[in-house]
Phi, psi and omega in degrees: 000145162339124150109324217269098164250155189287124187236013181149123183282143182184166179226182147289158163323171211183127194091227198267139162244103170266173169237173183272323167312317188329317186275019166249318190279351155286305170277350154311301183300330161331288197270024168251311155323303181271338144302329184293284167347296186275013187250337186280284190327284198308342192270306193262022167248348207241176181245067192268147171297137169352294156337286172308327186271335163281296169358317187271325208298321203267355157257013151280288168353277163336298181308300207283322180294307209289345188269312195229324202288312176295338162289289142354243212327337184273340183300298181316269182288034129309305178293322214280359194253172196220173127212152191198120182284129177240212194259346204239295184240150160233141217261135168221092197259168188211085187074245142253047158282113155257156151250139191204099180285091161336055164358313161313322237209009186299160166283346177164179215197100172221151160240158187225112170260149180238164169331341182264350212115300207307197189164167175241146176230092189276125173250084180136155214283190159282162139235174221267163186290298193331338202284314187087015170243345184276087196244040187258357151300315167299306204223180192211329177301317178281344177336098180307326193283128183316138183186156152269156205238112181033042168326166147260139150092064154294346187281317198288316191301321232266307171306341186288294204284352176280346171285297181312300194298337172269026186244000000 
């Protein structure tokens, strides 16, 4: 826009991203995985019915997204995301997707810092697992509320954008 400058530029982490949920949600996947398997192996080896033998393919399908897939996929998008603090907005495109935040006007402003530095910036409150819409449980990438996703150096950004909303 007129008038408008760029005061910083960033991406997400890049490569494998875990979480602390994660130490929950890898062996759930396991064993949700590993049940699909031995129910899909036990359906098609024996001359159980057709029914039954389709029955297991869409919690295998389900086991493979939920064990790798969803980890890949949060990678693919992560790399594809951009983000950049201006004089006005703050901005997060994802292919051709933008998000475009009033700077002045955030709904909330929270950081979640780790121990290297690096962080998360939530432009909004959490929503609760209950909603049922929160599918940022799985992926951090599906998260509905706008964020930056483990920048490095969070605190400056996180100071950047509280300056800029207060001017």
């Amino acid at each position: 826009m007129a008038g408008e400058s760029t005061l910083w530029k960033g991406r997400p982490h890049q490569g494998l991203l875990l979480r602390p949920i994660d130490a929950f949600i890898i062996p759930f996947s396991l064993l949700w995985a590993g049940f699909a398997v031995f129910w899909n192996i036990a359906a098609w080896s024996t001359e159980a019915e057709l029914f039954f033998r389709l029955f297991g393919l869409p919690f295998l399908v389900a086991g493979a997204y939920i064990t790798v897939g969803r980890l890949w996929f949060d990678i693919l998008l992560r790399r594809a995301t951009r983000y950049s603090i201006t004089t006005e907005r703050v901005v997060i495109s994802r292919g051709s997707k933008t998000v475009s935040l009033d700077i002045r006007h955030l709904p909330a402003l929270e950081l979640i810092e780790l121990s290297d530095g690096s962080g998360t910036i939530r432009f909004g409150p959490a929503i609760s697992l209950l909603e049922g819409r929160n599918l940022g449980i799985w992926q951090p990438t599906f998260d509905p509320v706008p964020q930056f996703i483990r920048i490095p150096r969070a605190r400056s950004v996180y100071e950047l954008i509280r300056q800029q909303a207060g001017r």
